[in-house]
Short mmCIF file of the C-alpha atoms (twelve columns), coordinates in Angstrom:
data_MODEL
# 
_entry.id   MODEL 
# 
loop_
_atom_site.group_PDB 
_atom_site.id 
_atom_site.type_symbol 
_atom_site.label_atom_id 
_atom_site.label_alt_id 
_atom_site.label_comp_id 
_atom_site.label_asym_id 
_atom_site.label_seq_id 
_atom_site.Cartn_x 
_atom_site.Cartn_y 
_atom_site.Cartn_z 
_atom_site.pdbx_PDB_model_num 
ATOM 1   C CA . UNK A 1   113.039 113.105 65.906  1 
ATOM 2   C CA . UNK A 2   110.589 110.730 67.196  1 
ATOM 3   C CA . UNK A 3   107.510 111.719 68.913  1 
ATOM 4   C CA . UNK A 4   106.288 109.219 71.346  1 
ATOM 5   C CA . UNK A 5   102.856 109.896 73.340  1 
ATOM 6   C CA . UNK A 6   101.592 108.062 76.542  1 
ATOM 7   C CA . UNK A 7   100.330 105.425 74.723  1 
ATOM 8   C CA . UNK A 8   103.041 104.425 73.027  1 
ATOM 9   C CA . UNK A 9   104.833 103.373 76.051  1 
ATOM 10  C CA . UNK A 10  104.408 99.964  78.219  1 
ATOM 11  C CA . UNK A 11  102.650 100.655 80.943  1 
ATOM 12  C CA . UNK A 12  99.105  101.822 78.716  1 
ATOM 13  C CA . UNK A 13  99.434  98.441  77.172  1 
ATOM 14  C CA . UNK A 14  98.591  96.787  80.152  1 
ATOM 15  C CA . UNK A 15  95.965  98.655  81.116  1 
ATOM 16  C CA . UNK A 16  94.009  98.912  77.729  1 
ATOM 17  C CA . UNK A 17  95.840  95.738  76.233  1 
ATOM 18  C CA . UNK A 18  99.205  94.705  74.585  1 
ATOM 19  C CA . UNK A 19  99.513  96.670  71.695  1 
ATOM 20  C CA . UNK A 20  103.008 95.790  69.550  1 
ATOM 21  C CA . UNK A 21  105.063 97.224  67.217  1 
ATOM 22  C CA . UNK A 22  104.146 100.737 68.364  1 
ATOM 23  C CA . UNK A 23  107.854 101.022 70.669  1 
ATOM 24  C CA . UNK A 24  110.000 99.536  72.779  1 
ATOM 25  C CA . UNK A 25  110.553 101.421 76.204  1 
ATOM 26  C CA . UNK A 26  113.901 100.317 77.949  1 
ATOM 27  C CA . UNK A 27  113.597 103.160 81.052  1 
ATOM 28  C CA . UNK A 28  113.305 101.341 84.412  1 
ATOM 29  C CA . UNK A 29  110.197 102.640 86.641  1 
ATOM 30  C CA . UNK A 30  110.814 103.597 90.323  1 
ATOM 31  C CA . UNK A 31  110.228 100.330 91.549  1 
ATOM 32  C CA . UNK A 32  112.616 98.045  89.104  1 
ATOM 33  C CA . UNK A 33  114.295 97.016  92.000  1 
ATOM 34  C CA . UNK A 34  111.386 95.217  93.057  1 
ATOM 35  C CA . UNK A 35  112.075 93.356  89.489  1 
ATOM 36  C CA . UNK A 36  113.979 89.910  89.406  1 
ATOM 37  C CA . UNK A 37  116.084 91.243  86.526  1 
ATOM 38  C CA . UNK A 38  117.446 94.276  88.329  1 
ATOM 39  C CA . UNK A 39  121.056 94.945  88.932  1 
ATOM 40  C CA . UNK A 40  121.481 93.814  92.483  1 
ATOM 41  C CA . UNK A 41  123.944 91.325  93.115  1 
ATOM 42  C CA . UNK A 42  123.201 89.136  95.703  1 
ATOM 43  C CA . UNK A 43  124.793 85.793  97.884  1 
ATOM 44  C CA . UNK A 44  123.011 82.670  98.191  1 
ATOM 45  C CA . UNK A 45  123.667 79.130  98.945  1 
ATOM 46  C CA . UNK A 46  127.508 80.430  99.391  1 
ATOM 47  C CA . UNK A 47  127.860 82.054  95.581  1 
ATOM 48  C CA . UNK A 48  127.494 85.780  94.637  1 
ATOM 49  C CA . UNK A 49  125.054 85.619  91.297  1 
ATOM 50  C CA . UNK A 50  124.187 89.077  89.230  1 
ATOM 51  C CA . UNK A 51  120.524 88.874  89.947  1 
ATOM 52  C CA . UNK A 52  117.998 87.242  91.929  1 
ATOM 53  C CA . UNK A 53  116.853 85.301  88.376  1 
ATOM 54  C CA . UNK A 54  120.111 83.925  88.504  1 
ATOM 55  C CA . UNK A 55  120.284 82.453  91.788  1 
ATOM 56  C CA . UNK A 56  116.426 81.046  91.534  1 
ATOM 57  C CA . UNK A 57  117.154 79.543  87.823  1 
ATOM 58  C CA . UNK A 58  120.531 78.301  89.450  1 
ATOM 59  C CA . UNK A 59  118.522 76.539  92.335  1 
ATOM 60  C CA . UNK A 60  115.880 74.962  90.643  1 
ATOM 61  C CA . UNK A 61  119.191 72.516  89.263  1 
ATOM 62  C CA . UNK A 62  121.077 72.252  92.704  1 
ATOM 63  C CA . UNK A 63  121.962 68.699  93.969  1 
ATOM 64  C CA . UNK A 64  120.319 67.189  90.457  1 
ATOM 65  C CA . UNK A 65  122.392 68.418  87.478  1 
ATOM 66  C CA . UNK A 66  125.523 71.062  88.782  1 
ATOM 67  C CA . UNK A 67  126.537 71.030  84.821  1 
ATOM 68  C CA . UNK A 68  123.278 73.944  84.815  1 
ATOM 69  C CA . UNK A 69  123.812 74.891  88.106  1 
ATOM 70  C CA . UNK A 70  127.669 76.058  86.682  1 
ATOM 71  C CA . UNK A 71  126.452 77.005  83.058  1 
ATOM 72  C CA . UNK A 72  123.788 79.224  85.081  1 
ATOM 73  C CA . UNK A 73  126.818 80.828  86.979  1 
ATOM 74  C CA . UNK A 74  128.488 81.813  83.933  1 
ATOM 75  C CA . UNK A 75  125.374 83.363  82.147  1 
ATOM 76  C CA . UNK A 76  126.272 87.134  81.074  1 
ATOM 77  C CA . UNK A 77  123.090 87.924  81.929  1 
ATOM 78  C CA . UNK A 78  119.641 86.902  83.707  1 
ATOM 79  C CA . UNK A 79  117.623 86.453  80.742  1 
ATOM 80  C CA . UNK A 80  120.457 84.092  79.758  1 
ATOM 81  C CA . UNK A 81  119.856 82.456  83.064  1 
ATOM 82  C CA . UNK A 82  116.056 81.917  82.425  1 
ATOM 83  C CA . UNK A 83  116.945 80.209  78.741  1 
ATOM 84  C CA . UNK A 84  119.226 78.002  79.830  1 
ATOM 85  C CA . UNK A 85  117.184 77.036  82.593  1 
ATOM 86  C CA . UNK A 86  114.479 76.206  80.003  1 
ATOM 87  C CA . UNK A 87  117.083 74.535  77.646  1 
ATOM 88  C CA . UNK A 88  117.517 72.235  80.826  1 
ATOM 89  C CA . UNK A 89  113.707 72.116  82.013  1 
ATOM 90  C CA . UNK A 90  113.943 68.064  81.975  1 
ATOM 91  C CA . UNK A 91  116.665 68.424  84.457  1 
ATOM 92  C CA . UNK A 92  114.966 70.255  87.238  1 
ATOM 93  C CA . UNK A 93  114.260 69.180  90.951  1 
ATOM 94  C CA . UNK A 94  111.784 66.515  91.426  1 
ATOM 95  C CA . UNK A 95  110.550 69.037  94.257  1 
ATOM 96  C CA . UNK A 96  111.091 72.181  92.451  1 
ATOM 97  C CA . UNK A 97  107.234 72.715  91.658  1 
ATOM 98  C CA . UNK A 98  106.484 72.319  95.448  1 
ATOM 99  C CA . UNK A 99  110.031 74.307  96.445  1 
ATOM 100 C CA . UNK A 100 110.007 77.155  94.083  1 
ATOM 101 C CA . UNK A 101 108.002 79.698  95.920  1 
ATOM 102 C CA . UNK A 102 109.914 79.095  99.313  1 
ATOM 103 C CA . UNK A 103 113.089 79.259  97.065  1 
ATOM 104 C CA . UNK A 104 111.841 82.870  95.890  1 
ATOM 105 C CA . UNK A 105 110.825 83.821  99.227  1 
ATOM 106 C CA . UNK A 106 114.284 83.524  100.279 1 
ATOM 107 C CA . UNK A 107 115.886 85.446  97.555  1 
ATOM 108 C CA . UNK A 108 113.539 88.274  97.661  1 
ATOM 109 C CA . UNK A 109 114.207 88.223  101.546 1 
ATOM 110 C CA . UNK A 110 118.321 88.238  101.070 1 
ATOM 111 C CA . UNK A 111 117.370 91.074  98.431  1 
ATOM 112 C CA . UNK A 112 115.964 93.218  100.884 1 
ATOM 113 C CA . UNK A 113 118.675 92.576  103.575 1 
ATOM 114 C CA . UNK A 114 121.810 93.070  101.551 1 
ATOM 115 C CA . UNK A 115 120.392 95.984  99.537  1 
ATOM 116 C CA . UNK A 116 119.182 98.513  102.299 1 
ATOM 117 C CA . UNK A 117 118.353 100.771 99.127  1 
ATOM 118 C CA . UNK A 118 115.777 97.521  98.230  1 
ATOM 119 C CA . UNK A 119 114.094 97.797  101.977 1 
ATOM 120 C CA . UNK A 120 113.540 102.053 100.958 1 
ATOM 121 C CA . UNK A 121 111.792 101.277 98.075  1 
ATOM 122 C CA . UNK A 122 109.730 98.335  99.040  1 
ATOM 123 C CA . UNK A 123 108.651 100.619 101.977 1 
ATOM 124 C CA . UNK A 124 107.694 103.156 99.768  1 
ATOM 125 C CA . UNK A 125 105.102 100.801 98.253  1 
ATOM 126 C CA . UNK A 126 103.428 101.572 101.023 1 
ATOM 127 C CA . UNK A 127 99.681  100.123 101.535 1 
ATOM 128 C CA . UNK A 128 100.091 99.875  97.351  1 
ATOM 129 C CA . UNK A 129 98.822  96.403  95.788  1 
ATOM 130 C CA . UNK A 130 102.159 95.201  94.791  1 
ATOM 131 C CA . UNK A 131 101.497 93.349  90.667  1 
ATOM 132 C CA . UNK A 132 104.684 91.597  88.859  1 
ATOM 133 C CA . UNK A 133 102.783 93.300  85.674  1 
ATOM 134 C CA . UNK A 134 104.497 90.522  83.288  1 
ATOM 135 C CA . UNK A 135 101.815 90.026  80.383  1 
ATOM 136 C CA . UNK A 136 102.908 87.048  80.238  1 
ATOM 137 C CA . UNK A 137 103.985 84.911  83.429  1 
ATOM 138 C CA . UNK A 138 100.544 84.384  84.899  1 
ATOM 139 C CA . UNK A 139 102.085 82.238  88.213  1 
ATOM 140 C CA . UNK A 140 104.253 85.055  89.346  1 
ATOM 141 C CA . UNK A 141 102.538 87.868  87.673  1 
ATOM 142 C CA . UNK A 142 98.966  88.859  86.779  1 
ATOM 143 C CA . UNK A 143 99.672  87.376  83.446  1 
ATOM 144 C CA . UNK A 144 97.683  88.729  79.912  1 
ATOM 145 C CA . UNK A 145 94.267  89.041  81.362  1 
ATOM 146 C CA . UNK A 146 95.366  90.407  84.651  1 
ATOM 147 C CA . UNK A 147 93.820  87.865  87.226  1 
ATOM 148 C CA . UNK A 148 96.893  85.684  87.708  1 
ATOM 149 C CA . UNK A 149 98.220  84.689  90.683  1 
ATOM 150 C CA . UNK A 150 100.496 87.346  91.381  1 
ATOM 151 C CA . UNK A 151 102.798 85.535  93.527  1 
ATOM 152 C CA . UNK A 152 105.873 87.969  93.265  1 
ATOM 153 C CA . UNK A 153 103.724 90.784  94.527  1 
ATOM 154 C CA . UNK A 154 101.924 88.820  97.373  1 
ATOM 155 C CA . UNK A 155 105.919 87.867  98.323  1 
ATOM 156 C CA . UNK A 156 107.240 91.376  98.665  1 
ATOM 157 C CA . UNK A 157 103.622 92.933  100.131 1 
ATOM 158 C CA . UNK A 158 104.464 89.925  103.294 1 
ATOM 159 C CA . UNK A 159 108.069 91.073  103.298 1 
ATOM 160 C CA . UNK A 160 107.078 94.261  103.357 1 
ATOM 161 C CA . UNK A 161 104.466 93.768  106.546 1 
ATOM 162 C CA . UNK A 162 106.600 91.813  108.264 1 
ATOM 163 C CA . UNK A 163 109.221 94.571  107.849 1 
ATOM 164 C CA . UNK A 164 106.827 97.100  109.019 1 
ATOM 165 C CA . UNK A 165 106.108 94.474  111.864 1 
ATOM 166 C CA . UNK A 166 109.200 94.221  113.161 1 
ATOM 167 C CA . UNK A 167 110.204 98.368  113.132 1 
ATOM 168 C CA . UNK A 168 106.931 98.386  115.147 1 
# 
């Protein structure tokens, strides 16, 4: 039997810093459906993709290189997306750098409107400081030294006052 104690799980690591080799914790928290990776199918640009990775790593190819848009489609999974999307990073949108966070904006909005259960938990967030808590990704997340730019969290906290907004 293992015994496993708070610190041996993700979430201490971030606060205190990355420890490895200590375990690997595969449980989702109560808001993983905040998380690009989660299990919520979702239609964009007139295709049905498993994830909201897949449909951003899928648009940073369209009208440029439809081979990766396609190869994208087929992925059995969204961190397959992400690696063919870097196996292809040559290939991307000239405007993709300047397009990607509008492009994500739009996902996470079609993510809250065809997933009702989404909308719950994003209002349960409340007035909560919403972190992607990647220890890595310091664009989207607060990255390894926790001042990055967060982007993923300030999308869903505007979502998430403009949904407030308009129940007002």
């Amino acid at each position: 039997m293992i015994n496993l104690k708070p610190s041996d799980y993700r979430g201490p690591w971030l606060a205190e810093g990355i420890e490895t080799g200590v375990a690997i914790g595969f449980f989702p928290r109560e808001f993983y459906c905040l998380d690009n990776y989660s299990a919520n199918k979702i239609e964009y640009d007139g295709w049905i993709y498993g994830t909201v990775e897949e449909a951003y790593q899928a648009s940073a190819f369209k009208g440029v290189a439809e081979d990766v848009v396609e190869l994208i489609r087929q992925a059995k999974s969204p961190y397959e997306a992400k690696q063919i999307s870097l196996a292809h990073k040559d290939r991307k949108r000239p405007d993709w750098e300047t397009e990607k966070v509008v492009v994500m904006e739009e996902l996470l909005r079609e993510k809250v409107r065809q997933h009702p259960y989404v909308k719950e938990m994003l209002l349960k967030t409340g007035d909560n400081l919403i972190v992607e808590d990647s220890p890595k990704d310091s664009f989207w997340g607060w990255g390894p030294t926790r001042d990055g730019e967060n982007r993923m969290g300030k999308l869903w906290m505007k979502i998430r006052e403009e949904i407030r907004s308009e129940s007002n």
